[in-house]
Phi, psi and omega in degrees: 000142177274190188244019190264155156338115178313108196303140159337144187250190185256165181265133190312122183257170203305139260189093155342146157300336192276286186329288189316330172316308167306326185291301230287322190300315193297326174303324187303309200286276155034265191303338173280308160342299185287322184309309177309328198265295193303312192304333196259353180300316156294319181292338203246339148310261197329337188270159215276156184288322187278312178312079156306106186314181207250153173272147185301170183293307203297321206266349145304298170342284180317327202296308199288306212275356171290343163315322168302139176315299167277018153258349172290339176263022191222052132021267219305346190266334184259011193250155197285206206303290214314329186282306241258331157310318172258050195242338179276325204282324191297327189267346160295331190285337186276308187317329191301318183274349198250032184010070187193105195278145190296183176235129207247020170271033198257141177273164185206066156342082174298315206268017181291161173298172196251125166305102178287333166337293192284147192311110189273152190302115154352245205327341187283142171297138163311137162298151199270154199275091186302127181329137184289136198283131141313116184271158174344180126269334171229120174198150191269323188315279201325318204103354191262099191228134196315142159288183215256354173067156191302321167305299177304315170315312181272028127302304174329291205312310168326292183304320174285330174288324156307309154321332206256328173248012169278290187314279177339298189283129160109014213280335191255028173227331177225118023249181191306139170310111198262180177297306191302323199282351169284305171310315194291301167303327177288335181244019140279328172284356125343279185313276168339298185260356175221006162068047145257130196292298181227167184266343162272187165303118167275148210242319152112009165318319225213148148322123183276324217287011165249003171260319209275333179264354153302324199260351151316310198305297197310313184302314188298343196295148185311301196260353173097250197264355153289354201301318174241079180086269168202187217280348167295289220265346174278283191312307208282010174265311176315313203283350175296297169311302185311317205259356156246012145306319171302333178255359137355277213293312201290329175284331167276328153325269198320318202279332168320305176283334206219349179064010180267077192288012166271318172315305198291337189270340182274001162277302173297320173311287177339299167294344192263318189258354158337102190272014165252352153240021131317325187271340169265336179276007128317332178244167220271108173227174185280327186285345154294328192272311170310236175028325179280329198280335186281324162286294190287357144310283213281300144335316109000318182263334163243074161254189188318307190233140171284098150268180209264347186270306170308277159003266179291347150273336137353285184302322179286289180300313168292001182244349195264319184291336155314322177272341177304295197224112152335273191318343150311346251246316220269334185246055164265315191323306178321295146014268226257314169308340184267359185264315188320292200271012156308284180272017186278116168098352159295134224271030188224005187271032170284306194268299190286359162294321189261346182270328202279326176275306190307327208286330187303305182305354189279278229279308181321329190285330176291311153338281163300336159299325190297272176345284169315332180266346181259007179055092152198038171280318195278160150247156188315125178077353252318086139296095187248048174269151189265354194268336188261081182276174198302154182251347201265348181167164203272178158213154179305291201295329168323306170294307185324294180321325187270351207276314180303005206224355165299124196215170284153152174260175184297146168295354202245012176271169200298302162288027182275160184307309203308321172297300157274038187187260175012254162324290169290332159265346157207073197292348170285343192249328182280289279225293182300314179310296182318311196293312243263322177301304174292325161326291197293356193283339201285297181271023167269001201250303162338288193218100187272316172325315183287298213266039168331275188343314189268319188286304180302290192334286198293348189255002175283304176290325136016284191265022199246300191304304180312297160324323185274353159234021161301345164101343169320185184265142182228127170250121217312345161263008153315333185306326190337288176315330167293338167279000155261353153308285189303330183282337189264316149340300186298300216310312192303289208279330168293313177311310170301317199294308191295320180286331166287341163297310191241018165294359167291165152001265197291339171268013201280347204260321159290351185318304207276001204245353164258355166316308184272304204313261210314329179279344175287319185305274215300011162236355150316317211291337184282350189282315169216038184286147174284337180287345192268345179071027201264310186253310185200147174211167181272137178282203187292320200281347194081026163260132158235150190237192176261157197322145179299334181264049166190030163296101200239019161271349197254122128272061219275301163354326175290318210302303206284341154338287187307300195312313198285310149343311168271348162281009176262330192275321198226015185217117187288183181302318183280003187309144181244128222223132159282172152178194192256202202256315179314330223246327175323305154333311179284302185294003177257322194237357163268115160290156005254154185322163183211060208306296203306325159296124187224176165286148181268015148279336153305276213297348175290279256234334178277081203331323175302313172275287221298299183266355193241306182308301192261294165070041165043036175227118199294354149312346186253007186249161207218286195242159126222135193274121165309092165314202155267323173229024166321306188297307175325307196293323176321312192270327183287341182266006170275021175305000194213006190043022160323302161279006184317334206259350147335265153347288198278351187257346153298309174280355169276028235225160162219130167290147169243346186204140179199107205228123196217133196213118160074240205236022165244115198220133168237157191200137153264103210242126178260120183272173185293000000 
């Protein structure tokens, strides 16, 4: 029908009896109609807007009665808006078939209300549909995080296969054998030979369960601790094993966290080429093996859905890295803020708030059980003065206590580690890390709903970073643990810095291709530039070569070969021998034995040696085999004169052996 003004109509020519019959029924029903809708008016008020009334009887009537041939085309009056548009071509189509034009003086209302009742017409279209809300693509509270895609996969592979040759090559030559790293194996050879947490009195320095998963590596190997050389060189292949699973865990943390696979491949490049953290995650140390258990927490805690399974393992793996290393203790607050807003508004997050601190405390409670049950949690009297320690047996909380209470000069004095250790082997990743750090706190602090991410990352290198300046004693591999803290900063804030940046116009087009292109420049320049040491650096002489942990002329590991080599040739077995700790191992578990050789940390402190073996008189030692800073550690733990009788029998000596490569001097002194 059209919407112009009805045209005249013509005068009506004379109308069958049938017809009028017809009219007259059909006007009735029409006028019974309209009634009925007013009668319903109210009633259909009252009804709630979600609900569709049941349709009325009259409007049934019509249904039925459109079966009939000339009521099907006559509708328009029971029928809703959609009909009552097509109520005119139906009564032409009937008039037309009843060889009878309608009589169009019947009123035809438009502006009645519309029967929500009545039956809607097959033909009519569905009211449109309100646009569907789009969920986020990204959030970390939710879980919803991008997949990780074929790009991201050969980022992954990259990344590891890199780890696997930065870490791998040179691994049993550089770096020099350290002392911690002698400890840590000898009293995994413990565990093994004599089923003891250590082979002198354990004290309760270090959580033991991280010698205990050395020496979990060791039993199974054909030669044990021999299997790759001697027991230093089996652990640092575990520690191999150790950083590429880690770096697994860190590209998906970072990617987790930033939605990004670029953040997560410029955080692993870091972690893998970094030489200050090549030089310690080579070694066999407690702070890698935290670092792994600390990932797969925090793994754990992001996956999509926070489950009761994730939960507890969340929890098991952050109680197990407490027992690895004490000092995880500074990334539980992150922790328990990223489970808080994990599981925040959920119906179960009452049991997964309370299942997560238990699962943590389960491995610590075995721990404190173990002390108890040895009567050695207290000390004697509980007596915690430090100038008197218990004489009678060692105790847990008593170390703790002396440990929290150890102090130090600042790290930031001209002889501090960050200045001499630090700073020089990678001042781009400590100096870029820090920055990189107060950034995401600024903005994860800014908008913490948006920014989670940014917000865990900057308070994770935060409380780590707090701890290493707190003024305690920090020893140069503490740093360990910060650096894959600080690699997942950079990587998160350069990738916001690059996505923010290039959002105009006029850069969109180039966005995804300077996304990569620019984070690639800046690691050639770090790969071979000589100031970063990352790849290749200048030695002493002003040449430059390549970097010393891919050197493959430096061999500071043989030096300490040849020393063990001339005490087997020229120091019979029963000799009673000072030495460091790196060497214990060989000389213990190779023949032939050397029962009689300790550390002069042993032979200061323990009583079993000290008074029974030595009995403090420097007449009784026959050799000490010398380390590279052996002397050094000798005059700081001599702060009690503890070694004095050490000390004189070094000056009662004669060196018989000495061998020095670069600012590395190993020496044998036979006393008088």
């Amino acid at each position: 029908m059209s919407d112009n003004p009805t045209p005249p109509r013509p005068a009506p020519e004379p109308t069958p009896v049938a017809a009028q019959d017809q009219s007259t029924r059909r006007d009735k029903q029409t006028r019974q109609d309209r009634q009925d809708r007013q009668d319903r008016q109210p009633q259909r008020d009252r009804q709630t807007p979600d609900r569709q009334p049941p349709p009325d009887k009259s409007a049934a009537q019509g249904k039925n009665a459109a079966r009939d041939r000339s009521a099907t085309k006559d509708k328009g009056a029971a029928q809703d808006k959609s009909a009552t548009k097509d109520k005119g071509a139906a009564q032409d189509k009937s008039a037309t078939k009843d060889g009878a034009r309608q009589d169009r003086s019947a009123p035809q209302d438009r502006s009645a209300p519309r029967d929500k009742s009545a039956p809607r017409d097959r033909g009519a279209e569905p009211p449109a549909r309100p646009p569907r809300r789009r969920r986020p693509r990204f959030s970390v509270e939710r879980g919803w995080f991008p997949p990780l895609g074929s790009k991201g996969k050969v980022a992954l592979v990259v990344s590891v296969l890199t780890g696997l040759l930065t870490h791998g090559y040179h691994l049993f030559r550089y770096p020099l054998y350290l002392t911690d790293e002698g400890i840590y194996m000898q009293r995994a050879w413990s565990v093994l030979r004599e089923t003891s947490l250590s082979p002198y009195t354990y004290d309760y320095d270090h959580a033991p369960l991280g010698w205990i998963t050395l020496a979990g590596w060791v039993f199974p190997l054909p030669k044990q601790f021999e299997t790759f050389g001697n027991a230093i060189n089996t652990g640092r292949f575990l520690m191999l094993l150790v950083h590429l699973v880690s770096i697994y865990l860190l590209f998906e943390i970072t990617r987790r966290l930033s939605g990004s696979v670029l953040a997560a491949t410029i955080a692993a490049f870091l972690f893998n080429v970094s030489p200050i953290a090549v030089y310690f995650q080579r070694q066999v140390l407690l702070d890698n093996l935290m670092i792994l258990w600390l990932l797969l927490s925090l793994f754990m805690l992001l996956r999509r859905e926070v489950t009761i399974r994730s939960v507890f393992g969340g929890g098991m793996a952050l109680g197990i890295a407490l027992i690895t290393k004490e000092n995880a203790i500074f990334f539980v607050p992150s922790f328990m803020y990223l489970l808080y807003r994990r599981v925040k508004g959920s119906a179960s997050h009452r049991f997964t708030s309370t299942l997560w601190p238990f699962a943590a405390f389960a491995p610590i409670g075995a721990y404190v059980t173990y002390a108890l049950l040895k009567n050695e949690l207290l000390p004697s009297g509980f007596d915690f003065d430090l100038n008197n320690p218990p004489a009678d047996h060692v105790s847990l909380l008593y170390t703790l206590w002396w440990q929290l209470n150890r102090s130090q000069g600042t790290l930031f004095s001209h002889t501090g580690l960050l200045q001499t250790s630090w700073l020089v082997r990678d001042k781009y990743l400590l100096i870029a890390g820090v920055c990189a750090m107060l950034i995401s706190l600024w903005i994860g602090m800014h908008d913490r709903k948006r920014n989670l991410g940014f917000l865990i990352s900057g308070t994770l290198a935060f409380g780590y970073a707090f701890y290493l300046v707190r003024g305690s004693v920090v020893l140069d591999f503490y740093v360990t643990p910060l650096i894959p803290m600080l690699a997942i900063n950079v990587g998160m804030v350069i990738d916001r810095m690059l996505t923010g940046s290039f959002a105009n116009r006029f850069m969109r087009g180039a966005h995804s291709m300077t996304r990569v292109a620019l984070p690639s420049f800046v690691a050639l320049l770090l790969l071979a530039s000589p100031a970063s040491g990352y790849l290749v650096h200048t030695n002493t002489e002003g040449h430059t070569q390549i970097a010393d942990q891919y050197q493959s002329k430096i061999n500071l590991t043989g030096m300490q070969h040849a020393q063990i080599a001339w005490v087997r040739k020229h120091v019979p077995p029963n000799s009673r021998i000072i030495m460091d700790d790196d060497l214990w191992g060989d000389l213990h578990d190779v023949r032939p034995f050397y029962p009689y050789a300790h550390s002069h940390w042993n032979a200061s402190s323990d009583p079993d040696v000290r008074d029974k073996l030595f009995k403090k008189k420097w007449q009784n030692v026959d050799y000490i085999i010398m380390s590279n800073k052996m002397r050094k550690s000798m005059d700081t733990n001599n702060s009690d004169g503890r070694e004095n009788w050490i000390l004189q029998a070094l000056r009662n000596s004669t060196r018989v052996w000495s061998q020095t490569q670069g600012n590395i001097k190993l020496e044998i002194y036979r006393v008088q």
